[in-house]
Backbone bond lengths (Angstrom), bond angles and torsions (degrees), N, CA, C in turn:
res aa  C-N    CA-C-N  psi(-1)  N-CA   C-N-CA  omega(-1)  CA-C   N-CA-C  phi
1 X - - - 1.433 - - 1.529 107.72 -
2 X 1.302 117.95 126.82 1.518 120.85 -161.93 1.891 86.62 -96.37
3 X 1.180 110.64 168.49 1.598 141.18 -176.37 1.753 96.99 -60.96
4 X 1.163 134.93 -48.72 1.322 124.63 -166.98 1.673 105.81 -88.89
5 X 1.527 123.56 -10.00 1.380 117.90 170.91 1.498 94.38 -78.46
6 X 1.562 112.32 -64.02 1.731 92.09 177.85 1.397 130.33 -38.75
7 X 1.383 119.19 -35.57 1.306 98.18 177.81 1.599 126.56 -84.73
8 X 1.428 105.75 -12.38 1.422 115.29 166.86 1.538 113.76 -68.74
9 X 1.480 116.39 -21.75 1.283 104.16 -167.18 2.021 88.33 -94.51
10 X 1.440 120.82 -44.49 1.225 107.35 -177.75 1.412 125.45 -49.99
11 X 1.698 108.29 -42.95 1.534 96.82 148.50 1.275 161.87 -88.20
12 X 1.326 99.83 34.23 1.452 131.52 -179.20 1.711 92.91 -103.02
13 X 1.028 118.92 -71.54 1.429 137.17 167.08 1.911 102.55 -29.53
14 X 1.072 147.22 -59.68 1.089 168.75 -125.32 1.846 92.50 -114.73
15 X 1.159 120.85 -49.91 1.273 118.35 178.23 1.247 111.78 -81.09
16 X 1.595 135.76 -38.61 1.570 139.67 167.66 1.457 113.54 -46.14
17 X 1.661 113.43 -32.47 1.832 119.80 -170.03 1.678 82.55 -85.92
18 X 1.196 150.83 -48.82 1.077 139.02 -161.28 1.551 101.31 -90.44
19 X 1.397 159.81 -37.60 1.175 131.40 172.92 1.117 96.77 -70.80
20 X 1.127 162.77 -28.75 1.623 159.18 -167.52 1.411 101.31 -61.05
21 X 1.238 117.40 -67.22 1.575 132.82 165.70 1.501 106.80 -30.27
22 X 1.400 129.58 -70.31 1.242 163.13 -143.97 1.551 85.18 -75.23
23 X 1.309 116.20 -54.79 1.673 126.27 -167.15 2.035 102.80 -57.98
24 X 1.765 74.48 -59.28 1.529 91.87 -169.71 1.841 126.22 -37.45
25 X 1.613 88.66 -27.48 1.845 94.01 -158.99 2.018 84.56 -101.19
26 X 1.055 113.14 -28.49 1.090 114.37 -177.32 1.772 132.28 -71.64
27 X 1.617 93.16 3.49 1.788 117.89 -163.80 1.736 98.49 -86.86
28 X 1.349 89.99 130.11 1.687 75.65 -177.14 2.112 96.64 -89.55
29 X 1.290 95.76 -154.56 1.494 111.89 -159.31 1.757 100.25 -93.10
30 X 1.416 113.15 136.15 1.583 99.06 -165.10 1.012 138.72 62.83
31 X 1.351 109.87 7.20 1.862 116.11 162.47 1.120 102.19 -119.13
32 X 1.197 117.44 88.06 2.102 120.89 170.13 1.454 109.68 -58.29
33 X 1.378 122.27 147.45 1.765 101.26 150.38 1.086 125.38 -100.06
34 X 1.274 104.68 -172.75 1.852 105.33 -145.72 2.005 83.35 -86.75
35 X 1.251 130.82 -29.72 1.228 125.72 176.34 1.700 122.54 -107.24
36 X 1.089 107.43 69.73 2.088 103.21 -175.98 1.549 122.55 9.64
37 X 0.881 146.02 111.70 1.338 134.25 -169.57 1.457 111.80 -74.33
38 X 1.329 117.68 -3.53 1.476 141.87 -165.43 1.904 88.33 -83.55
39 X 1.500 113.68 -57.07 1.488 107.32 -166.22 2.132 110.40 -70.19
40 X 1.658 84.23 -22.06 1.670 83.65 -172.14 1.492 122.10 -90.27
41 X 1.667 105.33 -0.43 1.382 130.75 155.41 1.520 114.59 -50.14
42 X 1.539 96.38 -81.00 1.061 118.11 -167.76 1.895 114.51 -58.20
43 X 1.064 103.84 -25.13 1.951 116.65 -166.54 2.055 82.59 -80.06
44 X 1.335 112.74 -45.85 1.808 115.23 -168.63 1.854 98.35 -75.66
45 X 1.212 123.18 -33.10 1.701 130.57 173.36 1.666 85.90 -56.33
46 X 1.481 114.78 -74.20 1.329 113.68 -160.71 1.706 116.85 -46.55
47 X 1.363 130.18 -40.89 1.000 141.05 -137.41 1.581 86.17 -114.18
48 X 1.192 135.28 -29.20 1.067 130.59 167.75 1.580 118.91 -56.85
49 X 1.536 105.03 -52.08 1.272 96.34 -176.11 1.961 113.85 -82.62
50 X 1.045 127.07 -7.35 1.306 139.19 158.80 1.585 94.42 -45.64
51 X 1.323 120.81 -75.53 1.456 113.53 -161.16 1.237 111.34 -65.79
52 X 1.738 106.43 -36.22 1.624 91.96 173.27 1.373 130.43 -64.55
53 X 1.437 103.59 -17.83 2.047 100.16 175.79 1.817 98.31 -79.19
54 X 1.297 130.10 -17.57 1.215 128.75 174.10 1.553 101.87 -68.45
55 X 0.732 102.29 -75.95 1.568 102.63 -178.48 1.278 124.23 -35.13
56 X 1.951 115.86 -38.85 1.261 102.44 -171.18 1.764 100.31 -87.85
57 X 1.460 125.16 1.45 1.068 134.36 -159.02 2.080 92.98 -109.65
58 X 0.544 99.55 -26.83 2.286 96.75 159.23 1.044 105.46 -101.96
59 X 1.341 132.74 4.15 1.608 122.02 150.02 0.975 128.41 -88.84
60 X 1.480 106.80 -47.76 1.501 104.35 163.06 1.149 150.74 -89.26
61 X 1.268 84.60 1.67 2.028 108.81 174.03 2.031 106.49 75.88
62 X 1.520 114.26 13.67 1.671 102.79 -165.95 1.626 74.72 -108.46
63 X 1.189 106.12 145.37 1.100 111.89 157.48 1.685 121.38 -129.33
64 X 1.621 110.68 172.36 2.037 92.31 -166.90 0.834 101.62 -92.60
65 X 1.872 126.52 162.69 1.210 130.38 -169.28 1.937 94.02 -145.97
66 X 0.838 101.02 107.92 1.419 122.76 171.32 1.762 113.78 -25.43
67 X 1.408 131.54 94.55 1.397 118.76 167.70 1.280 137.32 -31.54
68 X 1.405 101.38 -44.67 1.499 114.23 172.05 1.601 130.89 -70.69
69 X 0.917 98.66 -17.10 1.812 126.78 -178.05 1.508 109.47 -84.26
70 X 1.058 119.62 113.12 1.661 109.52 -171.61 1.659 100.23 -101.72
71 X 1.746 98.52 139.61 1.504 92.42 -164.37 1.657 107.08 -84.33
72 X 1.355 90.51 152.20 2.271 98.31 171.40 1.190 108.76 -92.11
C-alpha cells in the first residue's frame, strides 16, 4: 500500500467518524438505525488509527517486529 492510498483511505475513514456523529445528533426520537452509530464509530476510531500507524510507519521507514517472534 503506497502513502497516497493511506491517506485516501484515512480520509475516507475520518469522514465516516464524522457523518456518523453528524447522523447520530441528527436522529430524531423513535427512529433507531438499522446499524448503532456507536459500532460504526468505533470500527472508523479503529481503522483510523491502523492507517495512522501505517502512515507513520512509510514515513519513517521503522517498522514493528513482534517480541515474541525471534528474528532469521
Amino acid at each position: 500500500m503506497t502513502i497516497l492510498q493511506t491517506i485516501v483511505g484515512l480520509i475516507a475513514f475520518i469522514c465516516l467518524l464524522l457523518i456518523s456523529k453528524w447522523r447520530e445528533k441528527k436522529r430524531k426520537l423513535g427512529q433507531p438505525a438499522l446499524i448503532p452509530h456507536v459500532y460504526i464509530q468505533f470500527t472508523a476510531i479503529l481503522a483510523i488509527l491502523v492507517f495512522l500507524a501505517h502512515l507513520i510507519a512509510l514515513v519513517t521507514g521503522v517498522e514493528w517486529q513482534s517480541p515474541f517472534r525471534p528474528s532469521i
